[in-house]
C-alpha positions as CSV (number, residue, x, y, z in Angstrom):
1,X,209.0,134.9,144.1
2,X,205.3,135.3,144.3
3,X,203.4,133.3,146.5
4,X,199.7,133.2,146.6
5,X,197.4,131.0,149.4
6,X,194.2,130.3,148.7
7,X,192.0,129.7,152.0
8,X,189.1,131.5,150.5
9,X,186.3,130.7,148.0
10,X,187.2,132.4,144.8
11,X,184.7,132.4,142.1
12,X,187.2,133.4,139.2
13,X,190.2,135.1,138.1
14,X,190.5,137.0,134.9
15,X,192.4,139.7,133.5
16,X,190.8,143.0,133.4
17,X,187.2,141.4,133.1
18,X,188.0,139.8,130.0
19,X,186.7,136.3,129.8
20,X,189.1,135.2,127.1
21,X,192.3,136.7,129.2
22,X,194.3,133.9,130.7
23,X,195.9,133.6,133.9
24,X,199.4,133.0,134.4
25,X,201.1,131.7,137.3
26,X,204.7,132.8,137.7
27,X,205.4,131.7,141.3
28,X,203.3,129.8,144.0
29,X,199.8,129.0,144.3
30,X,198.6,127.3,146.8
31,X,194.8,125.8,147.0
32,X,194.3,125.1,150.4
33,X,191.7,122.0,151.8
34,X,188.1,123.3,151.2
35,X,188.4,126.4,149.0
36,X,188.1,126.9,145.2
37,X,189.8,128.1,143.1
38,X,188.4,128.7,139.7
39,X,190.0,130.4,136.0
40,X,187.6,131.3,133.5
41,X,190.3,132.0,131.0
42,X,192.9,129.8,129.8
43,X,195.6,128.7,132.8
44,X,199.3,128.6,132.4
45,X,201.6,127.6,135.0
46,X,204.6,128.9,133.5
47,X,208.7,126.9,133.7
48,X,209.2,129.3,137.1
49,X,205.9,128.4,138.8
50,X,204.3,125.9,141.3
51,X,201.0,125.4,142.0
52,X,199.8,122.9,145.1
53,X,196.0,122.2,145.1
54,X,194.3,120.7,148.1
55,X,191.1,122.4,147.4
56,X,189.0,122.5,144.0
57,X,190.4,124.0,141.1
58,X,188.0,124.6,137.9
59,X,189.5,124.9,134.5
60,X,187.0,126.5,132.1
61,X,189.2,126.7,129.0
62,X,192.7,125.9,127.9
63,X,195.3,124.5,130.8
64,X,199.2,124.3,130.2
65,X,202.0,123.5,132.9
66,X,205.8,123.7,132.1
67,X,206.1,123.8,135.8
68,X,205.2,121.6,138.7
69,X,201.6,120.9,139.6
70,X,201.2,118.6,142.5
71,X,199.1,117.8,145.7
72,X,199.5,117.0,149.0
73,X,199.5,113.0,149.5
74,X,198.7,113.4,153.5
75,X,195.7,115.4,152.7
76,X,194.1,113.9,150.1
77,X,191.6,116.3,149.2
78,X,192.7,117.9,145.8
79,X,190.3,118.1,142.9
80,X,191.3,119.5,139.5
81,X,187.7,120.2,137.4
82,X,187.7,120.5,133.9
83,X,184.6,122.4,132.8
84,X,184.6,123.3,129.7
85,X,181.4,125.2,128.2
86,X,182.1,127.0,125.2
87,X,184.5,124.4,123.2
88,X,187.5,121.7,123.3
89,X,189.7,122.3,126.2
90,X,193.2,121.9,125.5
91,X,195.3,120.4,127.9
92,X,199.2,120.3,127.3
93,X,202.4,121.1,128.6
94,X,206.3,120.0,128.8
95,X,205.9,119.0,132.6
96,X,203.5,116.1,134.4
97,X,200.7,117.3,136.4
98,X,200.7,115.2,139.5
99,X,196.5,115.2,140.5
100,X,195.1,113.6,143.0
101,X,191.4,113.6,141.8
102,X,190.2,114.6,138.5
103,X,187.1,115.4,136.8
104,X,186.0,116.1,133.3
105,X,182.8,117.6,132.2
106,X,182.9,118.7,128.8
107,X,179.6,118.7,126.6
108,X,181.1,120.2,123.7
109,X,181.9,118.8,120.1
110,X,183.7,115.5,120.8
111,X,186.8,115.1,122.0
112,X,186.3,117.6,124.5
113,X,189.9,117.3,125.9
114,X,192.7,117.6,123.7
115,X,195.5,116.2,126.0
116,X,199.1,116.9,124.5
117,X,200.5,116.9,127.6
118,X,201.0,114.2,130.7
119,X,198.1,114.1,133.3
120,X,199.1,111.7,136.6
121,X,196.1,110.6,138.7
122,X,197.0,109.4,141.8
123,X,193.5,108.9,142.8
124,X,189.9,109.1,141.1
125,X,189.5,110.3,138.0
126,X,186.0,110.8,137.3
127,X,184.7,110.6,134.1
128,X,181.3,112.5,133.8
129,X,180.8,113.7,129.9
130,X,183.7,114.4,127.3
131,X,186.4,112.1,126.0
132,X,189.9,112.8,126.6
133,X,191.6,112.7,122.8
134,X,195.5,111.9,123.4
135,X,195.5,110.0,120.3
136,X,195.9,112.9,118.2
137,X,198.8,115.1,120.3
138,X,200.5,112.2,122.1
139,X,199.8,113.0,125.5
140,X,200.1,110.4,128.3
141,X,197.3,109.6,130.5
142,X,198.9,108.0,133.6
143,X,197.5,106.2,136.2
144,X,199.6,105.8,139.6
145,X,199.9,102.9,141.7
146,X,196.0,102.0,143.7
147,X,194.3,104.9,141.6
148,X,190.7,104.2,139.9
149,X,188.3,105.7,137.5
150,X,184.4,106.0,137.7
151,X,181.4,106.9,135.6
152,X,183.3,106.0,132.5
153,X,181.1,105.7,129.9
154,X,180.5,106.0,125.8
155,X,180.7,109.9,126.4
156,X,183.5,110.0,128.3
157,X,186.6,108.0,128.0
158,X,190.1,108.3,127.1
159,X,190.4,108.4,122.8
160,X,194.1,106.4,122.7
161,X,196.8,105.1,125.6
162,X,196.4,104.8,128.9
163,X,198.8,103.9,131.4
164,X,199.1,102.0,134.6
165,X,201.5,101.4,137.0
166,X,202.0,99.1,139.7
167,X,200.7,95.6,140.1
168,X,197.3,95.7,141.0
169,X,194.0,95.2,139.0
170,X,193.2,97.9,136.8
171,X,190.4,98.1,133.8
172,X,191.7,100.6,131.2
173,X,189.3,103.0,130.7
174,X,189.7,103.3,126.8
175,X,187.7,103.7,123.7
176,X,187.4,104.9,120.0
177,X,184.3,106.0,117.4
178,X,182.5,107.0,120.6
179,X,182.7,103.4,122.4
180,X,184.4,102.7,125.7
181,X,185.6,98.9,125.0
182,X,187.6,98.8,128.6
183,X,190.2,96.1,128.5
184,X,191.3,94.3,132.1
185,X,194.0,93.0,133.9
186,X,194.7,91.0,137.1
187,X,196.9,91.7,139.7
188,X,200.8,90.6,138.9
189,X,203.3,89.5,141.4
190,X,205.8,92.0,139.7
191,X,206.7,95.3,141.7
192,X,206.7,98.5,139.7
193,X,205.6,98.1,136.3
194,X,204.1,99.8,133.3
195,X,201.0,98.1,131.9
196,X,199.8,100.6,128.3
197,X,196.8,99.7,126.9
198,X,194.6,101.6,123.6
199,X,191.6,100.3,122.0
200,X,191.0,100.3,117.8
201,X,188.0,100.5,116.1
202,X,189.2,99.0,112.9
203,X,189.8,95.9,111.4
204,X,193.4,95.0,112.2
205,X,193.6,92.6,109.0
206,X,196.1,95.1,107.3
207,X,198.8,94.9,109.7
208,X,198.2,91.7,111.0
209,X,196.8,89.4,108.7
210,X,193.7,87.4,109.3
211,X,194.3,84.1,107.1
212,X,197.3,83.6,108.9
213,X,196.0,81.5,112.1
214,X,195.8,78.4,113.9
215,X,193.9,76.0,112.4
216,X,190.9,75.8,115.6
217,X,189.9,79.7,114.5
218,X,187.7,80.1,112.7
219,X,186.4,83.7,112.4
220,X,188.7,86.8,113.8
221,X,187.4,90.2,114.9
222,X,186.9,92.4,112.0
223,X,185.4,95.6,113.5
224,X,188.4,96.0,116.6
225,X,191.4,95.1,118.5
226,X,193.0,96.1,121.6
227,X,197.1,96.6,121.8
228,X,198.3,95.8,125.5
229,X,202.3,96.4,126.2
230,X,203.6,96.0,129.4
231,X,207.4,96.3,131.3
232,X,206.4,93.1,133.2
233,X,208.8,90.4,131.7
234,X,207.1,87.6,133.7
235,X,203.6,88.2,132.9
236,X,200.7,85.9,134.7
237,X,197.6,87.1,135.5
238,X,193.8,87.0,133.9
239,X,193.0,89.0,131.2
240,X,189.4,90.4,130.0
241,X,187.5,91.4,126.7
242,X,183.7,92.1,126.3
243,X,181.7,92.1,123.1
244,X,179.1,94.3,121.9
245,X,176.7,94.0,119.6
246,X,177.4,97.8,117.7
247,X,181.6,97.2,117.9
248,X,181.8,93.4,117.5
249,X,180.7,91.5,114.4
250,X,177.8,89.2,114.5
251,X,179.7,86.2,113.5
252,X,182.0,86.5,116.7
253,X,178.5,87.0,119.0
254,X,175.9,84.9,117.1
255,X,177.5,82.3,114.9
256,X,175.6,79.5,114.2
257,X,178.5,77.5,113.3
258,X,178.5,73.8,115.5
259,X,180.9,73.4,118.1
260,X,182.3,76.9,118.3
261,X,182.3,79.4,120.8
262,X,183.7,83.3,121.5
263,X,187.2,83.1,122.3
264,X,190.5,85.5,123.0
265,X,193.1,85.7,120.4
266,X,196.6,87.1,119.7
267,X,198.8,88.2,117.4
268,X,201.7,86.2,117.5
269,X,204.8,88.6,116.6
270,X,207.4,85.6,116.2
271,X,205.3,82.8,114.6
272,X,203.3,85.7,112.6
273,X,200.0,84.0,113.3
274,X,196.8,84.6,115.5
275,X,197.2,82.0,118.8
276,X,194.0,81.6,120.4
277,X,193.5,81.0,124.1
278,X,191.2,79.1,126.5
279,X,188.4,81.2,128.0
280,X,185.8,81.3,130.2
281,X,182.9,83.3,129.3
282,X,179.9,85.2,131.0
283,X,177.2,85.4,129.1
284,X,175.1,88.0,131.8
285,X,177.9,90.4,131.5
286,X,179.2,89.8,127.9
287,X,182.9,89.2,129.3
288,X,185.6,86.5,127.9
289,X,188.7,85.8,130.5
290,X,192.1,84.3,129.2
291,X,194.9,83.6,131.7
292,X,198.2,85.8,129.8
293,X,201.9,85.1,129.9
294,X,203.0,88.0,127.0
295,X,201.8,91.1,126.3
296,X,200.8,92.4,122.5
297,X,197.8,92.2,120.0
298,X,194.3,90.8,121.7
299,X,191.3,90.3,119.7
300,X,187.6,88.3,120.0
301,X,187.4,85.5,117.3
302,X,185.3,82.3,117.0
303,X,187.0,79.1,118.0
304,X,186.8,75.6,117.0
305,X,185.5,73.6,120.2
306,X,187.9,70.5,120.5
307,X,186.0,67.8,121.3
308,X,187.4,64.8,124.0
309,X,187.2,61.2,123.9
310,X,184.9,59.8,126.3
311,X,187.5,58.2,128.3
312,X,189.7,61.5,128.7
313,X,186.2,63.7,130.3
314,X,186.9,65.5,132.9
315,X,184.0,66.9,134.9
316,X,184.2,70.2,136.6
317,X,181.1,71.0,139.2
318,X,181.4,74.2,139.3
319,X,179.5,75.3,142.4
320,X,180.0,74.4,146.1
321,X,179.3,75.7,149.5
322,X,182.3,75.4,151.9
323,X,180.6,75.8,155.2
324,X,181.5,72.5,156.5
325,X,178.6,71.0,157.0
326,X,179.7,67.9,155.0
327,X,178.0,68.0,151.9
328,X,179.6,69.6,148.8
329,X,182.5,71.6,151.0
330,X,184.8,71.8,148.2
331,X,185.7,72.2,144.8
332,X,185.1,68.7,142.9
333,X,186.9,67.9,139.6
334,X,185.0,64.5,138.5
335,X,187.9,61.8,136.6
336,X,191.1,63.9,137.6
337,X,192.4,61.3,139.8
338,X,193.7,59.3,137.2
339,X,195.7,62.2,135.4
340,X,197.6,62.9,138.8
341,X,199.9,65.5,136.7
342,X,197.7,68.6,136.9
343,X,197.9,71.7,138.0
344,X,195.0,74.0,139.3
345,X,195.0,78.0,139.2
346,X,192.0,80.0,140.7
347,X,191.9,83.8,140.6
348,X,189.1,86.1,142.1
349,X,186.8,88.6,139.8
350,X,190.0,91.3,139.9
351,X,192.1,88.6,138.5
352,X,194.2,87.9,141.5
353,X,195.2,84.4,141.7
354,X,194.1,82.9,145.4
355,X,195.0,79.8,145.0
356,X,197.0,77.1,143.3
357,X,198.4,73.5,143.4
358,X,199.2,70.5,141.7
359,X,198.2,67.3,142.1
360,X,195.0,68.3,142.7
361,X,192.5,65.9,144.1
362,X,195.2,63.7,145.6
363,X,195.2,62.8,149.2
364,X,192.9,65.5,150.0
365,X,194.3,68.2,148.0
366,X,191.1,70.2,147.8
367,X,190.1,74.1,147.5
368,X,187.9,75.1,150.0
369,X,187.5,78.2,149.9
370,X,190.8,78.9,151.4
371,X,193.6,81.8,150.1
372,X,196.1,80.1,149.3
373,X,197.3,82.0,146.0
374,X,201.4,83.3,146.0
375,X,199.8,86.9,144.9
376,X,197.0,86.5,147.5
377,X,196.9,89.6,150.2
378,X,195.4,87.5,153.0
379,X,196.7,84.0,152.7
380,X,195.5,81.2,154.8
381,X,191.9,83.6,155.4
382,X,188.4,82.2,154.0
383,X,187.6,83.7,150.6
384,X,184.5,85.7,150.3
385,X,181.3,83.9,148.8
386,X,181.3,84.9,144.8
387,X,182.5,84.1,141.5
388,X,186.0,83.1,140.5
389,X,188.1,82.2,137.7
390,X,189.5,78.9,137.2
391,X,192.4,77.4,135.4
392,X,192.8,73.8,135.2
393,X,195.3,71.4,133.1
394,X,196.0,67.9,133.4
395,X,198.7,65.4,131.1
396,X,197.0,63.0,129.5
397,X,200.2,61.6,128.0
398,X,204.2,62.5,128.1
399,X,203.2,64.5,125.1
400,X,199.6,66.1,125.6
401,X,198.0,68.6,127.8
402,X,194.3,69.2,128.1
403,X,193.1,72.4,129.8
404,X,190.4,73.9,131.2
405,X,188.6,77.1,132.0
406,X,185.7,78.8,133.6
407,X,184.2,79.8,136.3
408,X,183.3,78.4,139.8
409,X,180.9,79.6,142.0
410,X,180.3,79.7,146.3
């Protein structure tokens, strides 16, 4: 078997000169830490060969592995480049190609990638111009446990499903018609699941039909949807949509209709109706966030406010400071202490829940700023100063449940 090391700076390998020749791998290649390695042609890693990259490897055309592709996890220094100049790059294969950090620049005639095969990114993938179309050739764009995307943007994003796996916070770097519409998700106190998520630009009447709804909606997203499946059969963590004003309608953003506000819906498969959700919205950042317990069809809609009798108000003050100095040290829920069967969830800006109780407000049972959340890393350690997500519901009666949302401030 053939067995080639890179240690040295190669600018790029051909066949005979010819730019359209493609290089074909047929045993081991190596990249080691700080060289490149670069094919101007199209690559093909062939069923027999392996290729290890711990340096920088540069794809200028067409890539294909139906072997193994991988990187060394103690180094932590491979880079695969995909630099396309003349045209779509096709990306495929019958094998995964493990990465550690990826990077596609593409300024040709959008999509720029064609993925038909399975990327892995076990690190960054870095999204700097093209959009990766796996829509078309059912590839699978994979995310690993703790990896992350940046720069992603209207140019470059993936066109269809991506994947994530593990249980930490992850926004899904997704899009269609040329807008990334990102969906996010919380951390979950499940260990090793799948969380898929695609975006639509389309009105998702057809398949799931907009007259049939719960009577507080009153206007649902025409112009897109987002589909979110996931292997986690105990789901509970946040989950968050944005608007914008060339993807969303302007009845969802500026209705004039009384008492209504944006809100998250779904498409209930058993009932065969649209279920909305409590939210919190921020304005500054065009974000609505719905605490989930199932996975399936999310959408923006308008939703009817339900407005409280006077004697059932609540008051949230949603902004303390907890250095114990005596004034304002805690979290302060005005009228809760005579509706003692509550319960109080509070989750960071990733969506990981750092704290929850019930009974809250009784004997002393305050948040102060304190982790005290079952999926919180640091338990028992003072939060940092920021904005969080808040969950609260209370019984009125045996038979009714009022809850809350927003956000809460120190």
């Amino acid at each position: 078997m053939t067995k080639i090391y890179i240690s040295a700076i190669i600018l790029a390998v051909c066949t005979a000169g010819k730019l359209n020749a493609q290089t074909v791998n047929t045993g081991e290649l190596v990249m080691m830490p700080g060289t490149q390695f670069s094919t101007v042609g199209d690559f093909n890693n062939i069923t027999t060969g392996d290729v290890v990259n711990d340096g920088i490897f540069s794809v200028y055309a067409n890539y294909n592995n139906d072997g193994m592709v991988t990187f060394s996890p103690s180094l932590n220094t491979g880079l695969i480049h995909f630099k396309g100049t003349t045209g779509a790059q096709i990306i495929s294969g019958t094998l995964p190609s493990e990465l550690n950090d990826v990077r596609f620049e593409n300024k040709s005639a959008q999509p720029a990638f064609l993925l038909s095969g399975d990327l892995n990114v076990y690190g960054v993938s870095k999204f700097y111009y093209g959009i990766v179309d796996n829509e078309t050739d059912g590839g699978n764009f994979v995310f690993e446990a703790n990896a992350s995307h940046e720069t992603t943007n209207n140019d470059s994003h993936v066109l269809g499903h991506v994947e994530q796996k593990g249980k930490n916070e992850f926004e899904f770097p997704i899009g269609d018609g040329g807008y990334y519409r990102s969906m996010a998700i919380g951390q979950s106190d499940q260990e090793n699941k799948n969380y898929t998520s695609e975006y639509f630009k389309k009105n998702s009447n057809g398949a799931y039909p907009h007259n049939k709804k719960q009577e507080a909606i009153t206007f649902i997203n025409s112009g897109e949807y987002w589909k979110f499946d996931s292997t986690d059969d105990a789901i509970d963590f946040a989950l968050t949509l944005s608007w914008h004003e060339d993807t969303t309608p302007a009845e969802i953003i500026n209705s004039t209709q009384a008492n209504t506000s944006i809100g998250i819906v779904r498409w209930d498969e058993k009932d065969k109706e649209w279920k909305s959700y409590n939210v919190a919205t921020d304005v500054n950042n065009k974000t609505v966030t719905a605490k989930i317990t199932q996975d399936g069809i999310f959408t923006l809609a308008r939703i009817n406010k339900i407005l409280k009798p006077k004697e059932e108000n609540v008051i949230v003050y949603n902004g303390f400071s907890p250095n114990e100095d005596g004034i304002n040290d805690f979290f302060f829920i005005e009228g809760l202490s005579i509706y003692p069967n509550n319960t109080l969830e509070i989750y960071n800006r990733w969506g990981v829940k750092v704290f929850e109780t019930s009974g809250y407000g009784i004997d002393g049972n305050w948040f102060k700023g304190i982790s005290e959340g079952r999926a919180t890393i640091s338990k028992g350690e003072k939060l940092s100063t920021g904005t969080y997500f808040y969950i609260l519901r209370y019984k009125i009666s045996e038979d009714i449940t009022r809850e809350k949302v927003g956000y809460l401030y120190f």
